[in-house]
GUKOLTI-174382 format. One record per residue (C-alpha): x, y, z; residue number from 0; residue in one letter. Coordinates in nm, 4 decimals, padded with zeros to 6 digits. Layout:
[site [X; Y; Z]; NUM; "A"]
...
REM end
This chain:
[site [06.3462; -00.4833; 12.0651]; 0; "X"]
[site [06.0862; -00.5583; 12.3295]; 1; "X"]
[site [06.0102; -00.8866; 12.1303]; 2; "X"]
[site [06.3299; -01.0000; 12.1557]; 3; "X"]
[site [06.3782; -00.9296; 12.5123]; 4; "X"]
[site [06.0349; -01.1118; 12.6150]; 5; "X"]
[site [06.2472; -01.4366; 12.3733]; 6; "X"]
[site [06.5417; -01.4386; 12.5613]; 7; "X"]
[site [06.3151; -01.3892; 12.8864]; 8; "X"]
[site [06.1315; -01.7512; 12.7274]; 9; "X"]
[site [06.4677; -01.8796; 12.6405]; 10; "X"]
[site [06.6216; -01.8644; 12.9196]; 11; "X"]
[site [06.3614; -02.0371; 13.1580]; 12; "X"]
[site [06.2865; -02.3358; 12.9137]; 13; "X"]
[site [06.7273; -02.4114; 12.8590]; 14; "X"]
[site [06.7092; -02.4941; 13.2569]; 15; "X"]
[site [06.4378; -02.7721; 13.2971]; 16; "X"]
[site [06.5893; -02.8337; 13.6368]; 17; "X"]
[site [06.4076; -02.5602; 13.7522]; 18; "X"]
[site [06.1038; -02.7202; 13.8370]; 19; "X"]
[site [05.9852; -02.4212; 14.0992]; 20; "X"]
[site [05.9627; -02.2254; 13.7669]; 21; "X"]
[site [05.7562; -02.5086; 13.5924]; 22; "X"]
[site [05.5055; -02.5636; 13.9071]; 23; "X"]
[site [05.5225; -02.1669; 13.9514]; 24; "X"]
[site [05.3669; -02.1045; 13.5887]; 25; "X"]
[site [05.1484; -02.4189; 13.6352]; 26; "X"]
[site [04.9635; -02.2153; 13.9038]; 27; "X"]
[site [04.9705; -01.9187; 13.7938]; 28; "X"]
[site [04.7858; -02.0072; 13.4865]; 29; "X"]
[site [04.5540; -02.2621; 13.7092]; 30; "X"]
[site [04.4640; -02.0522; 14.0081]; 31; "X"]
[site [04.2236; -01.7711; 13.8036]; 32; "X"]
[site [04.0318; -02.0418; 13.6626]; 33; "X"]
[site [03.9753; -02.2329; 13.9777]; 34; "X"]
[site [03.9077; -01.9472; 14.1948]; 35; "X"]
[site [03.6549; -01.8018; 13.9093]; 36; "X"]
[site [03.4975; -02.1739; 13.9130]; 37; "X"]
[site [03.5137; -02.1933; 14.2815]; 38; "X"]
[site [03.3108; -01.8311; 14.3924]; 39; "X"]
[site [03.0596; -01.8654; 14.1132]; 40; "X"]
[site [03.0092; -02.2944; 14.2723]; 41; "X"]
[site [02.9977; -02.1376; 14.6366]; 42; "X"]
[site [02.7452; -01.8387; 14.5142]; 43; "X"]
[site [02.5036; -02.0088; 14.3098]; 44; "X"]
[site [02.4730; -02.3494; 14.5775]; 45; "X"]
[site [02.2023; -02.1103; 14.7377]; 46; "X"]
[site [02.0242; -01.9896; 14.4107]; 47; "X"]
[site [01.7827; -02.1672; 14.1897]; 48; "X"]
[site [02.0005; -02.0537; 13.8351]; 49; "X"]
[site [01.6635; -02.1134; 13.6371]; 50; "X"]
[site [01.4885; -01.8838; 13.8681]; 51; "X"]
[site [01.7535; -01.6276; 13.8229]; 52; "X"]
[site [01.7129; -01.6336; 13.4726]; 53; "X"]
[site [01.3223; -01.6031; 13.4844]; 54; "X"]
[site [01.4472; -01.2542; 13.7025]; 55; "X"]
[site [01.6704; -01.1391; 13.4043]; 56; "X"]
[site [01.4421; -01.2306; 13.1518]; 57; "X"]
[site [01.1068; -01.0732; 13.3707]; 58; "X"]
[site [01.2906; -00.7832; 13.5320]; 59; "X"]
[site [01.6134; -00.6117; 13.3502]; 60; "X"]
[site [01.5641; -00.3485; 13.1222]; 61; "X"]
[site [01.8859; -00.4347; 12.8766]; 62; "X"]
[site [01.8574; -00.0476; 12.7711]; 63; "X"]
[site [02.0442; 00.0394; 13.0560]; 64; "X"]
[site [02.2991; -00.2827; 13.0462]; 65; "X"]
[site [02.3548; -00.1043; 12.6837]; 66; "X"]
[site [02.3907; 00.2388; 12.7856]; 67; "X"]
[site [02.6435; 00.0598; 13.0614]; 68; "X"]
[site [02.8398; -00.1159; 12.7991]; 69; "X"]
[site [02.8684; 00.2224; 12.5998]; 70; "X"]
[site [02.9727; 00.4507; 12.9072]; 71; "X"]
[site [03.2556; 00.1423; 12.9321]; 72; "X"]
[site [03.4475; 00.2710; 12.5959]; 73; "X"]
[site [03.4900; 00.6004; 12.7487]; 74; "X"]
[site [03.7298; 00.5666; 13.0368]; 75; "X"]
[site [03.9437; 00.2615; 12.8077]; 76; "X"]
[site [03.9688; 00.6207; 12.5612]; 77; "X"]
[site [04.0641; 00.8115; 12.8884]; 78; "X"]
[site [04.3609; 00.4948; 13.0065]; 79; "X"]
[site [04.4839; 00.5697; 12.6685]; 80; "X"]
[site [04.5136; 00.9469; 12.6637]; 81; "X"]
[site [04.6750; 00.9335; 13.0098]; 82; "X"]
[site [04.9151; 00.6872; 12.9377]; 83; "X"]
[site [05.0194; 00.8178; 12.6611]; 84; "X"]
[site [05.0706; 01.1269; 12.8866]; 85; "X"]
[site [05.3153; 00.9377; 13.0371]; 86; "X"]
[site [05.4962; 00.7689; 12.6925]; 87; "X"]
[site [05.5593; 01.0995; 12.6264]; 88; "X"]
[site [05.7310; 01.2207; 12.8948]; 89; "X"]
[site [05.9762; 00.8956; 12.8331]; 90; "X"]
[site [05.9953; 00.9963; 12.4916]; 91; "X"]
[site [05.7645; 00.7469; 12.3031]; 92; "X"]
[site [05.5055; 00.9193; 12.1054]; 93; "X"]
[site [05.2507; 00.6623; 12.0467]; 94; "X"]
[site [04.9743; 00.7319; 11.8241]; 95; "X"]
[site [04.6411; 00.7352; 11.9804]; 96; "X"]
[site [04.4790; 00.4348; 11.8363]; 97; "X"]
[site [04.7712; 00.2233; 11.9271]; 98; "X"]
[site [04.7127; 00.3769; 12.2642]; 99; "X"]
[site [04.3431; 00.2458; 12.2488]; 100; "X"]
[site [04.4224; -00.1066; 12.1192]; 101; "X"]
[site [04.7013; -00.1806; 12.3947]; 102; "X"]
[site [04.4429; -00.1042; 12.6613]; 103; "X"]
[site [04.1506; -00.2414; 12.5269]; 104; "X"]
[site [04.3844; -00.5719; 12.4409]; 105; "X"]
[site [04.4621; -00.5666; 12.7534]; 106; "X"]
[site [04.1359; -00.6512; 12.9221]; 107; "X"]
[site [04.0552; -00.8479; 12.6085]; 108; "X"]
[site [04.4263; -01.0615; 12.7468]; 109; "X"]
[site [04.3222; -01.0556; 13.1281]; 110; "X"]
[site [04.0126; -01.2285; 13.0398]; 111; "X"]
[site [04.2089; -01.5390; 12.9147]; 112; "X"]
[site [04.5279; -01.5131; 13.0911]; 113; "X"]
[site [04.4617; -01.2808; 13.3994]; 114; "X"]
[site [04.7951; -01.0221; 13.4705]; 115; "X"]
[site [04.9592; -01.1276; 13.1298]; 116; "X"]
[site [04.7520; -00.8710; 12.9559]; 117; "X"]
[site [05.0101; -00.5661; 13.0982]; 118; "X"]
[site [05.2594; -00.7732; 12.9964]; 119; "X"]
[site [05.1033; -00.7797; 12.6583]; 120; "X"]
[site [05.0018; -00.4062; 12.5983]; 121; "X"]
[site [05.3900; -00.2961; 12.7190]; 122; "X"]
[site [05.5626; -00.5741; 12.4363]; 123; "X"]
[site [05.2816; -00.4294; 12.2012]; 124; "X"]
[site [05.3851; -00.0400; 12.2442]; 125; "X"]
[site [05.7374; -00.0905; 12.3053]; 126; "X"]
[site [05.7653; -00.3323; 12.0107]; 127; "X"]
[site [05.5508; -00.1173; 11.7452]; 128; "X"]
[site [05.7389; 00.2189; 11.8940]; 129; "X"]
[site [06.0991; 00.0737; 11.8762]; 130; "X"]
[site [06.1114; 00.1628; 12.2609]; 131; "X"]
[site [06.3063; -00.0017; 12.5989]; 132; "X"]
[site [06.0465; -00.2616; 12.7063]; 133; "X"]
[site [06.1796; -00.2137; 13.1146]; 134; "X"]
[site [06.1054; 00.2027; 13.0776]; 135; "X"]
[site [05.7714; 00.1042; 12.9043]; 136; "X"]
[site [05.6838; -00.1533; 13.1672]; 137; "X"]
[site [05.7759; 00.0886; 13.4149]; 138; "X"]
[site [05.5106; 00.3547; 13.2842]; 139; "X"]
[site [05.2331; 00.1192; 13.2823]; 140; "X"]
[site [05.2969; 00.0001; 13.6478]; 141; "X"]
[site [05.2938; 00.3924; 13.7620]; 142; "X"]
[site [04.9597; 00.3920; 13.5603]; 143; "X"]
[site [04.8403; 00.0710; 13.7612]; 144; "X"]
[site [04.9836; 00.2332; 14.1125]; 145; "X"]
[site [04.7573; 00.5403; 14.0047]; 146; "X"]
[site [04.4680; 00.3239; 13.9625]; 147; "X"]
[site [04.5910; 00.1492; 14.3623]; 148; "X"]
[site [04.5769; 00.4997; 14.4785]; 149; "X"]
[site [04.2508; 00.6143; 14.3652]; 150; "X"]
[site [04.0763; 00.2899; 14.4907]; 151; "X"]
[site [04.2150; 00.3156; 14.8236]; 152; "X"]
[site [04.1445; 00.6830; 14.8230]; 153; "X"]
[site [03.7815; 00.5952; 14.7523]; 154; "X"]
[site [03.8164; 00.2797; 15.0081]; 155; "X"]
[site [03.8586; 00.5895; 15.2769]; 156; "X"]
[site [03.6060; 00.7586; 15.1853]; 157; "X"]
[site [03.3792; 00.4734; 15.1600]; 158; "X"]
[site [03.4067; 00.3796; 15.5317]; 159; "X"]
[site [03.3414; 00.7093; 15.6457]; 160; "X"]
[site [02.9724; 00.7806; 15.4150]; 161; "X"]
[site [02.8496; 00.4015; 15.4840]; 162; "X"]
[site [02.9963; 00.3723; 15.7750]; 163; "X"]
[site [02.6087; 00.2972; 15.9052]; 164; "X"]
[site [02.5371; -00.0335; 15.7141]; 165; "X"]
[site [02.9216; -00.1246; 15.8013]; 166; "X"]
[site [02.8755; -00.1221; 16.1454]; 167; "X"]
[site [02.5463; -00.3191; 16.1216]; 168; "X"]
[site [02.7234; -00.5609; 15.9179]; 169; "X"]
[site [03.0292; -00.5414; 16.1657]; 170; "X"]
[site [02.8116; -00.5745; 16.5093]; 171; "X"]
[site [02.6422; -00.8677; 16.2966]; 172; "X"]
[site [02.9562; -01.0904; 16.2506]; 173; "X"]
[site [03.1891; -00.9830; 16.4965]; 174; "X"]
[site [03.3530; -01.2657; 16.4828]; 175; "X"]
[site [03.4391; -01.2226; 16.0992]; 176; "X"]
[site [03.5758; -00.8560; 16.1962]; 177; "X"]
[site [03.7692; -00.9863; 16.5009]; 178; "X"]
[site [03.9718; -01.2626; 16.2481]; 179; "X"]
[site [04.0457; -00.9626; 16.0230]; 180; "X"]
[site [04.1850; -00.7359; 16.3073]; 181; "X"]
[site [04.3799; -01.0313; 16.4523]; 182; "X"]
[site [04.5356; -01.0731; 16.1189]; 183; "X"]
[site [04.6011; -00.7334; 15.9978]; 184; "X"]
[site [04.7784; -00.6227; 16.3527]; 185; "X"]
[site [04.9893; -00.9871; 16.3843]; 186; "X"]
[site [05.3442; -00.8811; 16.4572]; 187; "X"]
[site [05.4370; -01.2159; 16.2378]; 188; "X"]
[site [05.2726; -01.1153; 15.9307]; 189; "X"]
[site [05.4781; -00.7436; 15.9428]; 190; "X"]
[site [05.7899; -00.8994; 16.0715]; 191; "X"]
[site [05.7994; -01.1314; 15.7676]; 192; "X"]
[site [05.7162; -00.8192; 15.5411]; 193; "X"]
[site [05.9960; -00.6348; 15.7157]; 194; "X"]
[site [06.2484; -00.9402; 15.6896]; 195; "X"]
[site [06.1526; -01.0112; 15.3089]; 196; "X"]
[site [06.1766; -00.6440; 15.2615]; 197; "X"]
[site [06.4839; -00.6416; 15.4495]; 198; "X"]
[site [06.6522; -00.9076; 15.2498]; 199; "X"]
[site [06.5302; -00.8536; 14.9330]; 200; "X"]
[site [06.7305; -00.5209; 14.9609]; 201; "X"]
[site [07.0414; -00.6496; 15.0804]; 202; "X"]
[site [07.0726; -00.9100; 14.8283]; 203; "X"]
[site [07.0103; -00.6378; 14.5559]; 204; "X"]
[site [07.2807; -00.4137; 14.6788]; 205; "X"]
[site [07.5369; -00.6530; 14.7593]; 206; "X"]
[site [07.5447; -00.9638; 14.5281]; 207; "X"]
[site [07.7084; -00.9574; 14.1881]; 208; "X"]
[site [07.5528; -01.2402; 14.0611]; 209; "X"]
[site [07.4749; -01.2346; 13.7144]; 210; "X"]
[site [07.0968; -01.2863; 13.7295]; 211; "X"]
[site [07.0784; -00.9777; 14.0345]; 212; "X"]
[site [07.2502; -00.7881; 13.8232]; 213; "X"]
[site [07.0012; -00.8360; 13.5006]; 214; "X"]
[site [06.6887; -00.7780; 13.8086]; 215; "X"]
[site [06.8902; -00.4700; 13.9075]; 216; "X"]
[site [06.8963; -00.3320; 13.5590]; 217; "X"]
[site [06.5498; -00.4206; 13.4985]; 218; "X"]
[site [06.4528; -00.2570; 13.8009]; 219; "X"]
[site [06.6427; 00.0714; 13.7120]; 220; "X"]
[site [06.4492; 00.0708; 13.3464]; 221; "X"]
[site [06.1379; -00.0098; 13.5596]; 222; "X"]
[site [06.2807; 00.3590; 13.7887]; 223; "X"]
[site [06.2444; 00.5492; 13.4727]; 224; "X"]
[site [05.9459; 00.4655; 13.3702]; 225; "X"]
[site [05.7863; 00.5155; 13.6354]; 226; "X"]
[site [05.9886; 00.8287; 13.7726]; 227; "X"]
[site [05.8052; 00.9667; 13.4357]; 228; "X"]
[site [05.5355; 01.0669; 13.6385]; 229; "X"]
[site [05.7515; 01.3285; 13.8219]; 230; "X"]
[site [05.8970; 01.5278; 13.5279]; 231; "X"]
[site [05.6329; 01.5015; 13.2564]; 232; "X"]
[site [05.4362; 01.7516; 13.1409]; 233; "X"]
[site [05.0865; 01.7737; 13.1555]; 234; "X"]
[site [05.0216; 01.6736; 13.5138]; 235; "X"]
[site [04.7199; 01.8349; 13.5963]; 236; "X"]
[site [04.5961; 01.6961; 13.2894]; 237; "X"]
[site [04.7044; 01.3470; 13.3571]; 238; "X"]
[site [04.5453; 01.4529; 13.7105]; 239; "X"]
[site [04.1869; 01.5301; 13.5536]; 240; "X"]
[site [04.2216; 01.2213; 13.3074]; 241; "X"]
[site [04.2379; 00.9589; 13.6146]; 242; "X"]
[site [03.9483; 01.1555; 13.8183]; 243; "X"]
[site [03.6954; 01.1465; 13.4667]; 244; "X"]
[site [03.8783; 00.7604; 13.4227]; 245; "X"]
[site [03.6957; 00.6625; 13.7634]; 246; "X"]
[site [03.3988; 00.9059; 13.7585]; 247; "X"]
[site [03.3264; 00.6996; 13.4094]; 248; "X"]
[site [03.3399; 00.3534; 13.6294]; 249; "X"]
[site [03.0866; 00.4897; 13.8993]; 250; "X"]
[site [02.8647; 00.6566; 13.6431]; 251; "X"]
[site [02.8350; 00.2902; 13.4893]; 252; "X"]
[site [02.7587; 00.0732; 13.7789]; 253; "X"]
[site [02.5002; 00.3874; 13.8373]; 254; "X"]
[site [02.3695; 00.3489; 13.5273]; 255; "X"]
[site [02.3486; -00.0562; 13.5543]; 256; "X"]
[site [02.1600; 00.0002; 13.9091]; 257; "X"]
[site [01.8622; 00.1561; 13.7098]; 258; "X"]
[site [01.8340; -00.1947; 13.5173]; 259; "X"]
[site [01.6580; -00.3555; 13.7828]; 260; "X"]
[site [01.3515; -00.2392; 14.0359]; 261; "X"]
[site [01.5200; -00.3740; 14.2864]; 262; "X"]
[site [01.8578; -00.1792; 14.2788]; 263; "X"]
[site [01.6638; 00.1113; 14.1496]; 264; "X"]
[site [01.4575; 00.1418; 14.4558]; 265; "X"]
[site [01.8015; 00.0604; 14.6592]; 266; "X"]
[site [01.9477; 00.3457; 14.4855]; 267; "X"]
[site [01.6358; 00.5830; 14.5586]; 268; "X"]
[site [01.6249; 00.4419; 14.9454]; 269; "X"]
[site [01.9815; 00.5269; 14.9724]; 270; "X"]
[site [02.1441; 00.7699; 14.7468]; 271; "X"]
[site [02.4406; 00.7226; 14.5858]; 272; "X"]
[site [02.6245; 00.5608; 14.8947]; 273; "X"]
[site [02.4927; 00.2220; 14.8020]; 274; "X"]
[site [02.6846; 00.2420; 14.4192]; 275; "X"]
[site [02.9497; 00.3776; 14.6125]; 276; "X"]
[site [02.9876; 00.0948; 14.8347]; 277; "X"]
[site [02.9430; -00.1716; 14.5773]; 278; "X"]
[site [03.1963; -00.0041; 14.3019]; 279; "X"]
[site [03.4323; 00.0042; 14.5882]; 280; "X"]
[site [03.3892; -00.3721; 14.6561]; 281; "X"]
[site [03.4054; -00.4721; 14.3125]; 282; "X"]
[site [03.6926; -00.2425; 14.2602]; 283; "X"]
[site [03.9085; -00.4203; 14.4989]; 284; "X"]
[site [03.7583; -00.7916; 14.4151]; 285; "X"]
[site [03.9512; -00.7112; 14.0733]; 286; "X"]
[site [04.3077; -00.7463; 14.2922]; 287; "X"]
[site [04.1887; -01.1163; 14.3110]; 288; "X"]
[site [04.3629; -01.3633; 14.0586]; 289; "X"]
[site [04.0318; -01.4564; 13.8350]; 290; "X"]
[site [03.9577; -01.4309; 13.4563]; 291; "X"]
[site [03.7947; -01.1107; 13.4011]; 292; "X"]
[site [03.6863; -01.0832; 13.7468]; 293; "X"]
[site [03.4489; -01.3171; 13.7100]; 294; "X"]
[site [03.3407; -01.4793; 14.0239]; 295; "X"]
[site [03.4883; -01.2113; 14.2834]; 296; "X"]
[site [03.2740; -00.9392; 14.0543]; 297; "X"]
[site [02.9735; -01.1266; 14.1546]; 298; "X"]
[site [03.0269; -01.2292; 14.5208]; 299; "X"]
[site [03.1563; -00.8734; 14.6097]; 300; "X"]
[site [02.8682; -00.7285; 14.4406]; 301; "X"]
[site [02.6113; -00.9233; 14.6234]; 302; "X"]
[site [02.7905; -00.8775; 14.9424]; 303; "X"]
[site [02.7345; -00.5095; 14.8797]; 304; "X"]
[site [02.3749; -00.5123; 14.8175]; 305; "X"]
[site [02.3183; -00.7295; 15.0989]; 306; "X"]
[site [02.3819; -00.4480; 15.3521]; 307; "X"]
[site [02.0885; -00.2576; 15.1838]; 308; "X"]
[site [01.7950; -00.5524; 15.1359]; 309; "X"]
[site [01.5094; -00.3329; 15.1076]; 310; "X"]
[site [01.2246; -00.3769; 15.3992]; 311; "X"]
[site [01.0173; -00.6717; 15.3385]; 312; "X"]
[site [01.2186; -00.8947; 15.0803]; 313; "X"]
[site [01.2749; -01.1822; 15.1595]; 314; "X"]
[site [01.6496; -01.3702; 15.1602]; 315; "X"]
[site [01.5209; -01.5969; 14.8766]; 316; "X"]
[site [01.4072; -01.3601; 14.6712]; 317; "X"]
[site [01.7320; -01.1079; 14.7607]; 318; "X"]
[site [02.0052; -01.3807; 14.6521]; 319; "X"]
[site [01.8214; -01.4434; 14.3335]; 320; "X"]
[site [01.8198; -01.0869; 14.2385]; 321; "X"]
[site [02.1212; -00.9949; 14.3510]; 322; "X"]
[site [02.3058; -01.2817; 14.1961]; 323; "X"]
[site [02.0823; -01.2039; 13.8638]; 324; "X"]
[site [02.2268; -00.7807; 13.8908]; 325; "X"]
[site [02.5549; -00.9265; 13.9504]; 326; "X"]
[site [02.6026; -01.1886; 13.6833]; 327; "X"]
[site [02.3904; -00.9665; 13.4076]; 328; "X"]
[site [02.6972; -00.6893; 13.3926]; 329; "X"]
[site [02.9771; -00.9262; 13.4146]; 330; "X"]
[site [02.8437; -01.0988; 13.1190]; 331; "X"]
[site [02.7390; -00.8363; 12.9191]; 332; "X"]
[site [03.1195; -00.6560; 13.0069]; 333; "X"]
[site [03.3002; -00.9802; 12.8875]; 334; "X"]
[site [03.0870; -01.0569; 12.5972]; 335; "X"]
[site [03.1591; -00.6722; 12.4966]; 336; "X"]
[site [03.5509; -00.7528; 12.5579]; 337; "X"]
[site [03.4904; -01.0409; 12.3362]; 338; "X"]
[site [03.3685; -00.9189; 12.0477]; 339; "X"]
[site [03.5738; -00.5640; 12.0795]; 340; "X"]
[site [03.9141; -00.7714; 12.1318]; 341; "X"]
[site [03.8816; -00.9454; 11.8138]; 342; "X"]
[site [03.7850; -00.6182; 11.6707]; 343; "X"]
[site [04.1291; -00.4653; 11.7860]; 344; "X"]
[site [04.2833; -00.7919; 11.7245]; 345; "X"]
[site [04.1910; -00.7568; 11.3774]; 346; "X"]
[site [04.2791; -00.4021; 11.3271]; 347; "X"]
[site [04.6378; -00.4469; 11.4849]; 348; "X"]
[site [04.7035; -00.7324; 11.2454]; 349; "X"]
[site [04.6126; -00.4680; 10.9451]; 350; "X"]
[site [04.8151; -00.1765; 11.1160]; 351; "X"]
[site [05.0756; -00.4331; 11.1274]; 352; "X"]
[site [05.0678; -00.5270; 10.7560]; 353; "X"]
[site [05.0550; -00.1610; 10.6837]; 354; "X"]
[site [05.3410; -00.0412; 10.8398]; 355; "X"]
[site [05.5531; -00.3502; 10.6892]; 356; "X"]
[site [05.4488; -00.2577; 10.3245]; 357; "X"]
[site [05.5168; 00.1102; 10.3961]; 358; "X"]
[site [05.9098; -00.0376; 10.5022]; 359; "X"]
[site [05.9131; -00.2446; 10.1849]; 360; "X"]
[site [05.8277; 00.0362; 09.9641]; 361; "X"]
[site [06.0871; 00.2710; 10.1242]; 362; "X"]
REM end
C-alpha cells in the first residue's frame, strides 16, 4: 500500500512537466548536499597540508579506539529500533525487530547517498512489508525525529551553561560574529515572515477546497496519528529510558574516539568531559545541515569545538592538522562502517523479501 502511494506521489509530479518549480526544486535538493559537503571540506582543508594530516593519522591514532567507536555505534541504531517500534505499536503495526533494525540502519546507509530521503525510505520499507498507512507510519517516525530535536536542544541548554567559560572567550574574541547572530535572531522581519507564512499556511488549509489541499489535509491528519502515538502508547517510560541510553550511546562514542589521539586525550584530561560535551553538541546540530552523511559540517563543527580548548603551547599549525586529522578519521571510519553494513542489510532485506514471497506462494 505504501508503495503504491509513493507511485502515484511519482506519477503525479512527472504527468505535469509544466511544473518546472518542481523540476528545479528536486534539482537542488539532490545538488545542494553534495556541494555544501564539497564546499566545507575545500574551505577546511585550504589551511592544512592533507599529506601532513595523514602522516598525523598514520603516526598518532590508535585505530583500537576508532574500532571500539564503530562498535559502541551499533548499539543506539538497536536502541532507534526498539523505541520506534515502541511507537508502531501503539499505532498498531507490530514490526518484527530485525525489520526494525534494517529500516534504521538503511536509513543512514540512504542519507549517505541521498541526504533526508532515507526517512522517506525506512517509512515505505515498514509500512510496505507491514501492510500499514504510509501517512500514520510517516507520522511515527517524524515524532521519533522531533524526540531526537528535543534532546539536542535540551543538551544545547545545558551546554551553554557548563562551557559557558570557553564560549565567552570565543564570544569576547569575535564579537562581531556574535553581534551578526543576535541581529539576526531578534529581526522583527525574519519572525514577521514566520508569523505571516504560519499565518497563511493555516488559513489556506482550513478554508480552500481545492483538491490538492484537501489530499495535504488528509496527509497531514495520517501524519496527526502517527505522531499523536506518542501520547497514548504504552510503554512511555520505557520509550523515555530508550532515547536517554540512545544519546548516552552517542556521547560515550565521541568519548571513546577522544582517547584515539594524544592530543584530544590530554584535552579530555585538561578539561573533563565538558570538552566531548561541547563538540557532540556541535556535531549534533551540524547534522541539521543538508550534506551526505554529514560529511563536511561533521568536520568543521568538530574542529570549531576543539579550537576553544588548544592545549598551552601548540601551535595553530600543528592544531588544524590534528584537529582536521580527529575530525576526518571518525567520519570516515562511520561511513565506511555504513557502507559495508548497508549492503549487509541490503542484502538481508532482499532474502527476507524472497522469503516471505515463497511462504505466500506455498499458502
Amino acid at each position: 500500500m505504501a508503495e503504491k502511494e509513493m507511485q502515484t506521489g511519482g506519477s503525479l509530479g512527472a504527468a505535469n512537466p509544466a511544473k518546472g518549480g518542481s523540476v528545479a526544486g528536486r534539482i537542488l535538493k539532490f545538488l545542494i548536499p553534495p556541494v555544501v559537503s564539497v564546499g566545507l571540506c575545500v574551505v577546511m582543508f585550504r589551511d592544512i597540508n592533507f599529506s601532513e594530516m595523514l602522516d598525523v593519522i598514520n603516526g598518532q591514532c590508535d585505530f583500537r579506539w576508532i574500532a571500539l567507536m564503530l562498535v559502541m555505534g551499533l548499539f543506539p541504531i538497536a536502541l532507534r529500533a526498539l523505541r520506534w517500534g515502541i511507537q508502531l505499536r501503539a499505532l498498531g503495526v507490530a514490526t518484527p525487530a530485525h525489520v526494525l533494525f534494517y529500516s534504521i540502519f538503511g536509513t543512514y546507509s540512504v542519507n549517505l547517498v541521498f541526504p533526508r530521503l532515507g526517512e522517506v525510505w525506512r517509512t515505505t520499507y515498514v509500512a510496505f512489508r507491514q501492510d500499514a498507512p504510509f501517512s500514520e507510519v510517516f507520522g511515527s517516525m517524524i515524532a521519533d525525529r522531533f524526540a531526537d530535536l528535543i534532546t539536542v536542544g535540551c543538551l544545547t541548554l545545558l551546554t551553554f551553561v557548563v562551557a559557558r567559560e570557553p564560549l565567552i572567550d570565543f564570544v569576547s574574541t569575535y564579537p562581531a560574529a556574535y553581534e551578526a547572530l543576535l541581529r539576526l535572531a531578534t529581526s522583527p522581519w525574519l519572525w514577521g515572515a514566520v508569523v505571516a507564512g504560519i499565518a497563511a499556511a493555516w488559513w489556506l488549509l482550513a478554508h480552500s477546497h481545492n483538491r490538492f489541499v484537501l489530499k495535504v489535509k488528509g496527509f497531514l491528519a495520517g501524519l496527526w496519528n502517527g505522531f499523536a502515538a506518542l501520547a497514548r502508547m504504552r510503554g512511555k517510560m520505557q520509550w523515555l529510558g530508550l532515547t536517554v541510553c540512545i544519546w548516552g550511546c552517542y556521547f560515550l562514542q565521541l568519548v571513546i574516539a577522544f582517547q584515539a589521539f594524544p592530543m584530544t586525550r590530554a584535552m579530555l584530561a585538561d578539561n573533563g568531559a565538558v570538552v566531548a560535551l561541547l563538540c557532540f553538541v556541535l556535531t549534533s546540530i551540524s547534522m541539521g545541515i543538508p550534506s551526505n552523511g554529514g560529511i563536511g559540517p561533521y568536520q568543521t563543527t568538530m574542529l570549531f569545538g576543539l579550537g576553544l580548548f588548544v592545549p598551552a603551547g601548540m601551535s595553530h599549525h600543528d592544531f588544524m592538522t590534528t584537529g582536521a586529522a580527529f575530525g576526518n578519521v571518525i567520519i570516515a571510519s562511520q561511513t565506511l562502517l555504513l557502507i559495508v553494513g548497508g549492503v549487509v542489510v541490503f542484502a538481508l532485506i532482499a532474502l527476507d523479501k524472497r522469503r516471505r514471497v515463497r511462504h505466500q506462494s506455498a499458502q
